[in-house]
C-alpha atoms as one frame of an Amber mdcrd trajectory, in Angstrom:
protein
   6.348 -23.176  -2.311   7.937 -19.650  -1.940   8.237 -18.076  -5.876  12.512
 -18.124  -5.479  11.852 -22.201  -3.957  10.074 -22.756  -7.707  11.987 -20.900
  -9.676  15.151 -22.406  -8.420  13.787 -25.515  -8.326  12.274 -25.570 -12.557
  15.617 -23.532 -13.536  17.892 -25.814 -11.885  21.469 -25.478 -12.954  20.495
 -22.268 -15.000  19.003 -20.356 -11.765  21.986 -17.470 -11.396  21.549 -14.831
  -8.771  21.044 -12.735 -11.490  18.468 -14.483 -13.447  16.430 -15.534 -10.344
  16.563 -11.521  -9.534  15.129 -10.266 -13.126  12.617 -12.953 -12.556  11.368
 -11.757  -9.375  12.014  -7.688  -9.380   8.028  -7.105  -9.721   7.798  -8.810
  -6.057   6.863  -5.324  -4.731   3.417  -5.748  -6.099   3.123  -8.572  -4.666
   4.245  -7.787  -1.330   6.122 -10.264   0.917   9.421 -10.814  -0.933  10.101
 -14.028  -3.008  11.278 -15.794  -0.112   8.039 -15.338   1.397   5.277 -14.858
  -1.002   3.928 -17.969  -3.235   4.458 -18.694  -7.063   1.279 -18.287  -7.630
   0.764 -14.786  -6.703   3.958 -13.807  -8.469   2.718 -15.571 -11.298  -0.274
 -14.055 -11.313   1.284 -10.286 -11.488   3.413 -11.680 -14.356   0.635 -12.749
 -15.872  -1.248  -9.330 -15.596   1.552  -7.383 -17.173   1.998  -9.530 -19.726
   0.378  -7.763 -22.513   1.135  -4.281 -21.144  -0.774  -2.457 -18.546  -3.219
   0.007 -18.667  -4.258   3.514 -16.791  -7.597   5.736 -16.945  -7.682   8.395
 -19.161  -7.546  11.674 -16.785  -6.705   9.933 -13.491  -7.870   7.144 -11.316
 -10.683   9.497  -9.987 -12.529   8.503 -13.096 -13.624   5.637 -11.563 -15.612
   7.349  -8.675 -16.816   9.593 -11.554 -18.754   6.678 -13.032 -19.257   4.261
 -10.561 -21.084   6.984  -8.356 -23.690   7.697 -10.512 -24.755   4.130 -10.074
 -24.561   3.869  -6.100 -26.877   7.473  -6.333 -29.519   5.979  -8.448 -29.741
   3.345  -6.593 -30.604   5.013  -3.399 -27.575   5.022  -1.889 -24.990   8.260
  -0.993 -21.357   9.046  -0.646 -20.052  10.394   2.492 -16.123  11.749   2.234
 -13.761  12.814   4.850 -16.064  11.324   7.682 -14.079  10.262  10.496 -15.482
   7.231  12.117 -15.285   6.636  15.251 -16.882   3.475  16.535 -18.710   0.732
  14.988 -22.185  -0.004  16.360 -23.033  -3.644  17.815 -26.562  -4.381  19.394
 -25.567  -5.939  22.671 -27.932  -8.723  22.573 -27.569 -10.100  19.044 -24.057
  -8.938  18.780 -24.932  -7.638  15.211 -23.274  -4.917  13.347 -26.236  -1.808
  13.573 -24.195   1.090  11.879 -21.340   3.241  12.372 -21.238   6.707  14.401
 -18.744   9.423  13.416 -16.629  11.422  15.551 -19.381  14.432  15.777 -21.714
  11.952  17.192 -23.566  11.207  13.625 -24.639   7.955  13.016 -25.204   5.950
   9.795 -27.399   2.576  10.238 -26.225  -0.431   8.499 -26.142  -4.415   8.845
 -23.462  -4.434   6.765 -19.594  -3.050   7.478 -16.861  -3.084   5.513 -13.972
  -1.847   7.070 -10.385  -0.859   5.018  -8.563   0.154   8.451  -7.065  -3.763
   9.201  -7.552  -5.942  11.581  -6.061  -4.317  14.008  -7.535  -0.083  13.852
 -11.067  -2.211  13.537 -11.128  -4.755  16.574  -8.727  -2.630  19.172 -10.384
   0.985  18.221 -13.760   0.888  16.099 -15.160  -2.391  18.029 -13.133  -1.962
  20.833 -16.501  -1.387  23.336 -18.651  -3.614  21.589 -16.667  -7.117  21.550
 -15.608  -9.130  24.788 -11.633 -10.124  24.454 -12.651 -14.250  24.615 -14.987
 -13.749  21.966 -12.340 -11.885  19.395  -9.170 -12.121  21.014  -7.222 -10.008
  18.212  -4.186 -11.302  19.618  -4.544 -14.302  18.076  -6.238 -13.161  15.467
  -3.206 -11.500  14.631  -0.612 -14.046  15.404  -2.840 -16.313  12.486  -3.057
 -13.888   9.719   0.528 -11.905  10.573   1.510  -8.450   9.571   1.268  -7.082
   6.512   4.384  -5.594   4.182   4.901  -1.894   4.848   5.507   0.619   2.665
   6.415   4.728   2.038   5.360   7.118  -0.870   6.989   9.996  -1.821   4.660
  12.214  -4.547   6.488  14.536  -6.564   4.655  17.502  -8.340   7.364  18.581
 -10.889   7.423  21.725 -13.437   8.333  20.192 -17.226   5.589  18.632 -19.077
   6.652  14.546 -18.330   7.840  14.812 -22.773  10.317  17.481 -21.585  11.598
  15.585 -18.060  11.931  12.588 -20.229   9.303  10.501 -18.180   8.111   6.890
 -18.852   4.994   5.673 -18.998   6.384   2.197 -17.712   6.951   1.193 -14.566
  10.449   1.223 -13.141  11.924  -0.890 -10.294  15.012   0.355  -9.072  17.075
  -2.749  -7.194  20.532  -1.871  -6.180  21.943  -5.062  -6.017  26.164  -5.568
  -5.908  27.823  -8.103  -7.709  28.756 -11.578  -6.434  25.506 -13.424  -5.857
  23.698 -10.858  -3.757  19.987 -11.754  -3.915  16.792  -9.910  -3.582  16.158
 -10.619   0.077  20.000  -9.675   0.826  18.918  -6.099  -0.555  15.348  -6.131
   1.675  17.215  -7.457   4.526  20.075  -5.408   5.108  17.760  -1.900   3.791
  15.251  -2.684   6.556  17.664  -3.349   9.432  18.816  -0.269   9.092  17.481
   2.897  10.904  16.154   5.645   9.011  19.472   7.844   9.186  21.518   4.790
   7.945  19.170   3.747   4.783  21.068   3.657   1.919  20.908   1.293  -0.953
  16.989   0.960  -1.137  14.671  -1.267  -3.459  12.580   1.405  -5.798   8.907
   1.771  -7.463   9.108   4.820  -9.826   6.109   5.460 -11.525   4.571   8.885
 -13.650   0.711   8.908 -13.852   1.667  12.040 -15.687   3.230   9.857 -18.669
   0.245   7.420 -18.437  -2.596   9.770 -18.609  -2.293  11.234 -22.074  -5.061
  13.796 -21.073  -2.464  14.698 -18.120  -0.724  17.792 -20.038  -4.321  19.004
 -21.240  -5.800  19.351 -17.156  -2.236  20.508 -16.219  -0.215  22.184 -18.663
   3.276  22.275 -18.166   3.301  20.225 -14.999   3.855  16.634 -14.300   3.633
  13.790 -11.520   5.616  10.809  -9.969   5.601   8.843  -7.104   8.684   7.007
  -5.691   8.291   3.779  -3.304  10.195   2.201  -1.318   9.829  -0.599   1.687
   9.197   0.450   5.392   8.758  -1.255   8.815   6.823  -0.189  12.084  10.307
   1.030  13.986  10.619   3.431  11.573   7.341   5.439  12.962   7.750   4.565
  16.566   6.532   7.069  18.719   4.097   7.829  16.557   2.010   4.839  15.889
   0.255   5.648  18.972  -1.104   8.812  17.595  -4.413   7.613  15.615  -5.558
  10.943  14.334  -3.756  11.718  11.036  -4.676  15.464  11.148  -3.372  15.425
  14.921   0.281  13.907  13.680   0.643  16.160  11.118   0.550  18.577  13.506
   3.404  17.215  15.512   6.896  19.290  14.549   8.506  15.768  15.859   6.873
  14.095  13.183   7.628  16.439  10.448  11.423  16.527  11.034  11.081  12.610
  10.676   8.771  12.611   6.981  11.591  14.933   5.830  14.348  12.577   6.986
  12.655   9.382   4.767
């Protein structure tokens, strides 16, 4: 059952639009929205914030910081802004043999793990190496759907995060009007609008500045936030078809359109 089907159903007469919309307002870290997503995934975000949350001491970098050290020892190295191009499949055994980069470089592997989705991975980096009948991504895609979208907006700000009166909490910003209206009212009416006609939009507002309490002592008198908000694929069309990030940050087009979201 969907997490507003549960909760409506266990609150029963006491499930108000309100209460039902307090209940659910983390749904963004979820993803799909309560109508959608299960109970037990909301649940389980519940769950994880129920004694607070936490953030790494001077940024989430840390984390490459010590795990790499590990990976190094063991043999292994880190390779960063390496644009992949294809990945390699031995014809015969249809096994995964490596990747090769864009410069012609290739790394040897029997394992891949891919974080481009289904789709950048079987229609561009196995695109050569995997007959249509075998992986038709079509229905590959039609089984699994598509995912939630979403759009950041980082903010560097002057102020230490003390003097702009920054949180270190989490805030979700849901404009919702009187009378009943629900969450997926708000998600609904925000995303069937184009991007000149968004208005009323659901809100993440977070500070890593106001987390990190070694923030003000790596950048004095500065601070950081990051707004977000939902998004769908007609809001970049025209420029999905553009793979290369560098290559659409080049377009004018496309920087007349960031500036409008």
């Amino acid at each position: 059952m969907t997490t507003w089907q549960t909760l409506t159903e266990e609150l029963g007469d006491d499930a108000s639009p309100e209460l039902l919309n307090v209940l659910c307002s983390r749904f963004g870290q979820v993803g799909p929205s309560p109508f959608a997503d299960t109970f037990t995934s909301h649940a389980c975000v519940v769950n994880h914030f129920l004694n607070g949350g936490y953030y790494p001491v001077g940024g989430s970098d840390q984390f490459f910081k010590k795990i790499s050290p590990t990976i190094l020892e063991a043999g292994g190295s880190i390779k960063v802004r390496k644009h992949v191009d294809k990945i390699l499949v031995d014809e015969k055994s249809s096994k995964v043999e490596g990747v090769r980069l864009k410069n012609g470089k290739t790394y040897r592997s029997s394992v891949i793990l891919s974080g481009a989705g289904i789709r950048n991975t079987y229609k561009y980096l196995l695109a050569d190496s995997l007959s249509a009948s075998k992986f038709p991504l079509e229905r590959m895609e039609e089984k699994i759907g598509v995912s939630v979208k979403f759009v950041f907006c980082f903010f560097d700000l002057d102020g230490s995060s003390k003097e702009l009166g920054l949180k270190a909490s989490n805030l979700w910003e849901l404009p919702l009007s009187s009378g009943g209206a629900n969450i997926q009212d708000l998600l609904q009416s925000f995303l069937n609008k184009s991007v000149d006609e968004k208005d009323k939009m659901p809100l993440f507002i977070s500070s890593v500045s106001a987390k990190d309490p070694s923030y003000q002592k790596r950048y004095p008198g500065k601070s950081a936030a990051v707004v977000t908000t939902y998004s769908q694929s007609e809001d970049f069309k025209g420029w999905d078809v553009i793979v290369n990030q560098r290559d659409r940050k080049k377009s004018d087009s496309y920087a007349i359109h960031q500036r409008k979201i």
